[in-house]
N, C-alpha and C positions, 0 to 999 in steps of 0.2 A: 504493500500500500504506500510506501512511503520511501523509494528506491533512491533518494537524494540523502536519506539517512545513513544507507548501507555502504560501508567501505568498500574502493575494491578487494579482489581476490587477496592480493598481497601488495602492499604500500610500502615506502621507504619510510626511514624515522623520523624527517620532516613530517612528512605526509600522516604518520600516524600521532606524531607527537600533536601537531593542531587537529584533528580530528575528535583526539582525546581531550584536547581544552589544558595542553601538558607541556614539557618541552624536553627538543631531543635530549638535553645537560641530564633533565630528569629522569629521564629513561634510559641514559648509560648507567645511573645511580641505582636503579631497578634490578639492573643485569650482574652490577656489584654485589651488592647484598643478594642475590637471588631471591629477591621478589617478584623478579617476573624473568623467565627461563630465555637463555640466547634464541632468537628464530636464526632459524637457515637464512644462507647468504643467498643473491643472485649471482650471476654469471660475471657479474664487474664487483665482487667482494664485499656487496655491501647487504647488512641486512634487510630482511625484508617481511615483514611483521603480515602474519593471516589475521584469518578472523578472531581465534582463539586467543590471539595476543590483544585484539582491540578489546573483547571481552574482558581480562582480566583488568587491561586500564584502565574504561571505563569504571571501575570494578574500586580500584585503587584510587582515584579520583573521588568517590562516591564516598570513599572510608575516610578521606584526606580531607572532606570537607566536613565532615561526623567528626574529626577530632583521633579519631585513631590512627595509634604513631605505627612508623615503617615496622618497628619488632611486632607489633602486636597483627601488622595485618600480615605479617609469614604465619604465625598461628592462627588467625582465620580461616586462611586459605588450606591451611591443614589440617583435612579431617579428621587426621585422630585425635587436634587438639577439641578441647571443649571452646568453645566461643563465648557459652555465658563466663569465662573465666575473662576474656580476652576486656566483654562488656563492662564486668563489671568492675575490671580497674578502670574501662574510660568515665563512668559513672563516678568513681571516686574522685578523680580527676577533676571534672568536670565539674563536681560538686563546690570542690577547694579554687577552683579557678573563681564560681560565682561567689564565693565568702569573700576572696579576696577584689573583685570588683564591687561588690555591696562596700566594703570597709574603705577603699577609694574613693566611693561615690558618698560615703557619708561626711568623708574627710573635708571633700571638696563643697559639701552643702555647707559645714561647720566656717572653712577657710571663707565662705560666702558671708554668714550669719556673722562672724567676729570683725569681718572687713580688715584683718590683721593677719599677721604671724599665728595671733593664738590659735586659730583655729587649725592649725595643724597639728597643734599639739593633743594628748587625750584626750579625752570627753571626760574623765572627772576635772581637767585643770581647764578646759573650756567653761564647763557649766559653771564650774564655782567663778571663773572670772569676766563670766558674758554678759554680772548685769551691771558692772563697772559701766561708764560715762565712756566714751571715742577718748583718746589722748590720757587716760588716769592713768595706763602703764604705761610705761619706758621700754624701749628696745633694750635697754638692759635687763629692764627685769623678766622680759622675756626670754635673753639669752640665759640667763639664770634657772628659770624654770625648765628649758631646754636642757641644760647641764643636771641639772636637780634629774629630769625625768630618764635621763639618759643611765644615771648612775644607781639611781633609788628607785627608778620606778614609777608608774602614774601617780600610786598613790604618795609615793614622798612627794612628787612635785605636787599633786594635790592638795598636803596638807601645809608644803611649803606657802601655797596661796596666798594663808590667811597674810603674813608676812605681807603683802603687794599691795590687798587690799586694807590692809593700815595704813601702809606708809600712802597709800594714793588718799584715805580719806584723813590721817593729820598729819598736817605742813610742816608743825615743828619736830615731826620723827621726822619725816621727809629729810627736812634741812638738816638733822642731825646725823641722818646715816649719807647724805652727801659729803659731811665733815669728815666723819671718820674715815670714805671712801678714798678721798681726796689725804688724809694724812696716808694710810696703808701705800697709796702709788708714792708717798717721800720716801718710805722705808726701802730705799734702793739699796747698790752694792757697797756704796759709802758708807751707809750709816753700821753704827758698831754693833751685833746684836743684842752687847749687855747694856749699851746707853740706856739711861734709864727711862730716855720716852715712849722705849720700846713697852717696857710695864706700865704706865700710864695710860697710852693707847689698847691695851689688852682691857685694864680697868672700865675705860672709857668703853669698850665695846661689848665689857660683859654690863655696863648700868645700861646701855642703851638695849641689849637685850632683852633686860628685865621691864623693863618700859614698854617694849615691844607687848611681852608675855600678856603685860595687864591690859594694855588695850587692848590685845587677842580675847581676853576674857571678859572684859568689859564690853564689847561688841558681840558678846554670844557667839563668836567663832570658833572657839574651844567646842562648843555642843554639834557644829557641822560637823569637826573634824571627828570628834566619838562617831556621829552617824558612818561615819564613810571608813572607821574602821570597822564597827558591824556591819555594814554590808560587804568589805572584805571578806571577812569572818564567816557570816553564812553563806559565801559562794566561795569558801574551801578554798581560797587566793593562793594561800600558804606562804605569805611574803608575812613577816615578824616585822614587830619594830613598835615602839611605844610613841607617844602624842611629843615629846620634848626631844627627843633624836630627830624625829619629824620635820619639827621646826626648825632645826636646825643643819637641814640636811643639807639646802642649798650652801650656810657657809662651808661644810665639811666636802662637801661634792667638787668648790674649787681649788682644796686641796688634794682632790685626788684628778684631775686633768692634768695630762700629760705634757706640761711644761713643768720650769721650775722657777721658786719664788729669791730673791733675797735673804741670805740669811737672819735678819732683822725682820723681814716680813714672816716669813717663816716662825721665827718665835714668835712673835705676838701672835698669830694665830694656836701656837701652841698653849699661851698662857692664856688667852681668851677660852678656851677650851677646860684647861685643868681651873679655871674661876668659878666657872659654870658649872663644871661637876661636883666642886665642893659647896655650892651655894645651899642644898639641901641638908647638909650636917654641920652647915655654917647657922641657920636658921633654927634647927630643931631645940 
């Protein structure tokens, strides 16, 4: 019925390769792998592909556009293998290929929704920081969170949040961890690491911590971050970690990137650190 459809008798590899919607390159690669078996030559040594050859391309073509890879379609074609073995790895497959385009396509609604950086980041450090104002974070603080999530986790960079959204809603922690920011970039190679403004600046950044802590708590953001370790918790996470390592993940996160600091910088972060652990059997 339809004799414009039907190859001739026997065709060259051009000639089979566009008929099959293919290309010759592709059908040397075929004869490699033994996916599709040599045909007989003509009289001028070149192959020359029958019907039986267009049937399996076609054939191969059909599989190729299903998703099933070169190994899996030698096993099709071979009957002693099982095929629903062959299906239903491509089913797994397939399945992981659409998880991972959903998670893409959610990334990209978020990155829409934040009109930032943030939204590339998780969906626990999105949500907690999406109902911030345009312009309240800094590309710092988002490199931060970045560093935070990379090293700790969503959920440390999640609970590092609260952190962002204090200093975004009061000015004078704002301007105060600008201070401190700005003295840590003096603590270069110059300075000595025992000068003593080495511990001063440690001091200085374990008060402004504790500062931090209260308006973390005075804002009810201490009670988010409990929520979002129980729901870690009943969805069996199994990442550990308590509400005050938490907080302080993002400083401890820039001492583990892989640069290195000043040894003056370097201590003060060491002594800001051993302040802060003693501050609970300093208090009791």
């Amino acid at each position: 019925m339809y004799p414009s459809a039907i190859p001739p008798r026997e065709v060259r590899i051009g000639d089979a390769a566009a008929f099959a919607g293919t290309t010759p390159r592709a059908i040397r690669h075929y004869h490699q792998i033994g996916l599709l078996p040599e045909p007989g030559r003509g009289g001028d040594g070149r192959r020359r592909y029958g019907y039986d050859d267009m049937i399996r391309l076609l054939w191969i073509r059909k599989m190729s556009e299903a998703g099933i890879g070169l190994d899996d379609m030698r096993a099709a074609f071979d009957e002693g293998r099982d095929v629903e073995d062959v299906l239903g790895r491509l089913e797994e497959t397939l399945a992981a290929q659409e998880a991972e385009i959903k998670r893409r396509r959610a990334a990209v609604r978020r990155l829409r929704a934040a009109g930032s950086p943030l939204g590339l980041l998780s969906p626990l450090v999105t949500d907690r920081l999406g109902h911030l104002p345009p312009g309240a974070l800094r590309p710092s603080d988002l490199d931060a969170l970045l560093v935070t999530e990379r090293i700790f986790g969503p959920l440390g960079a999640a609970i590092q949040a609260s952190v962002f959204i204090t200093l975004a809603t009061h000015p004078a922690l704002r301007a105060e961890a600008d201070r401190l920011d700005a003295a840590d970039a003096a603590l270069d190679d110059t300075v000595d690491p025992l000068d003593p403004r080495v511990e001063e600046l440690a001091a200085q950044h374990c008060a402004h911590h504790r500062a931090l802590l209260q308006a973390i708590e005075a804002a009810g953001l201490d009670v988010a971050e409990e929520q979002l370790f129980e729901t870690y918790d009943a969805q069996d996470s199994g990442e550990e970690g308590d509400e005050e390592s938490s907080r302080m993940s993002a400083f401890e996160a820039v001492t583990k990137m892989p640069y290195g600091f000043s040894a003056a910088r370097t201590r003060c972060m060491e002594l800001t650190v051993r302040l802060l652990d003693e501050e609970p059997s300093a208090g009791s």
